[in-house]
Each structure stands twice: as structure tokens, then as C-alpha cells.
C-alpha positions as CSV (number, residue, x, y, z in Angstrom):
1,X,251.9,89.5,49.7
2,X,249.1,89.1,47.6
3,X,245.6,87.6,48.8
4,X,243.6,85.8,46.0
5,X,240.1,84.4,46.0
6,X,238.8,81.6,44.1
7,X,236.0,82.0,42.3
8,X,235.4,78.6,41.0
9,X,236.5,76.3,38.3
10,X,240.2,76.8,38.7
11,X,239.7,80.8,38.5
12,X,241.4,82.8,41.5
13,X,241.6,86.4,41.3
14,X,243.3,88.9,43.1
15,X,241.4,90.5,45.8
16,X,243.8,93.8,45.5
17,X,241.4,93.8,41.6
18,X,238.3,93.5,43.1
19,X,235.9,96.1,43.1
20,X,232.8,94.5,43.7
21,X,230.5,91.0,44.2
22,X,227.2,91.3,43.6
23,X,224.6,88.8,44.2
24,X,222.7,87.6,40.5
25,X,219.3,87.4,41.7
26,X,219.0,90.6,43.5
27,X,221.2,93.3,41.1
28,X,219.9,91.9,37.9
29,X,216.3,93.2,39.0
30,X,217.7,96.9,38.0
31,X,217.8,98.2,34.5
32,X,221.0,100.0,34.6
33,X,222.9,96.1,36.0
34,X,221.1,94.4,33.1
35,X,222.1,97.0,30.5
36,X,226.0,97.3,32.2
37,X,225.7,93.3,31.6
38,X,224.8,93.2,28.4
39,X,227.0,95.8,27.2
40,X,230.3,93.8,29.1
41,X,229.4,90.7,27.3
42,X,229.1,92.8,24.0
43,X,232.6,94.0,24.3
44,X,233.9,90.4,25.9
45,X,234.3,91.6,29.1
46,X,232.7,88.5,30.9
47,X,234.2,86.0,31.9
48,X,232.0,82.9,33.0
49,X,233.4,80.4,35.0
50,X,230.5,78.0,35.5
51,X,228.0,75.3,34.0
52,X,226.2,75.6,36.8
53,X,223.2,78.8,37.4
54,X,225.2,81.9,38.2
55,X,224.7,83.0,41.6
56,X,227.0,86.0,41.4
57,X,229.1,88.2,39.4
58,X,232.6,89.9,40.4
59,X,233.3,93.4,38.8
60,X,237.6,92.8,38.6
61,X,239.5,95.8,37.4
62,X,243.5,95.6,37.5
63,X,244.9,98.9,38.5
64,X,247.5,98.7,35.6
65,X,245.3,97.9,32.9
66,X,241.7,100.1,34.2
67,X,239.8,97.9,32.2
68,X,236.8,96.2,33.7
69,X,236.5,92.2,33.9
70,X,233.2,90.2,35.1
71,X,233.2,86.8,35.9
72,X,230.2,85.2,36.5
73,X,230.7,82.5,39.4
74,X,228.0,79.8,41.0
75,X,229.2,80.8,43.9
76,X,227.2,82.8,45.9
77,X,227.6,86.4,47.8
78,X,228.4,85.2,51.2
79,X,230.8,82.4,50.4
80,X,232.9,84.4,48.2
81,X,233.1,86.8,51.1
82,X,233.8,84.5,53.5
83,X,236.7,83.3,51.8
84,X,237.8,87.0,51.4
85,X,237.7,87.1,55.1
86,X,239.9,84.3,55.8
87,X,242.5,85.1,53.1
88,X,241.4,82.1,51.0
């Protein structure tokens, strides 16, 4: 059975394709997350699934395909975990 976890704005992903959420504020402060950013939305890799400020980014990668997905959700950190914790 599959577990997915939605991200926002209609967007659910599976949690098996996760590989990472990382918080906006606090990762973007590092070169090499701004660079790896800016080179995903070069090669439209990002996925944003807001209006709202970003508060986090999820690095998705389906096992099949091993190519790399980040949505950008105004969700933040610890909700998105939380609702990884209850199988949401």
C-alpha cells in the first residue's frame, strides 16, 4: 500500500519518492542549495505548488525514472512531517 503526502494545492506525492524536505529559510543560506536550485529550475525540474512564500522544498526522485523533482510547498518542515508520521 502506498503512503502519500500532500504537499499543498492538490499536489500529493508518494512518500516511497521522497528523498528529502528541507526547510527554505535555513538551506537556502548555503551556496551549493542556491546553486542546486537554480540549476533545477534551469532544467524545469521545479515544481511550485504555491502563491503563497515558500516555506520548504521536497527533493522527489521516482525510483523508475532517477530523475530528480522539487516542489516548492508553503508548507513548512514540521507539518509536512507530521503528516508523514500519521500516514496522511
Amino acid at each position: 500500500m502506498s503512503v502519500f503526502l500532500h504537499v499543498g494545492h492538490n499536489k500529493s506525492l508518494r512518500a516511497d519518492d521522497i528523498v528529502g524536505i528541507f526547510d527554505m529559510d535555513t538551506s537556502t543560506v548555503s551556496k551549493v542549495s542556491r546553486d542546486f536550485l537554480a540549476k533545477s529550475q534551469k532544467n524545469g525540474e521545479v515544481i511550485n505548488v504555491t502563491d503563497e512564500i515558500p516555506k520548504s522544498y521536497i527533493l522527489t526522485c521516482k525510483k523508475k525514472e532517477r530523475k530528480p523533482k522539487v516542489i516548492i510547498s508553503q508548507l513548512a518542515v514540521q507539518t509536512l512531517n507530521e503528516r508523514l508520521k500519521r500516514k496522511i
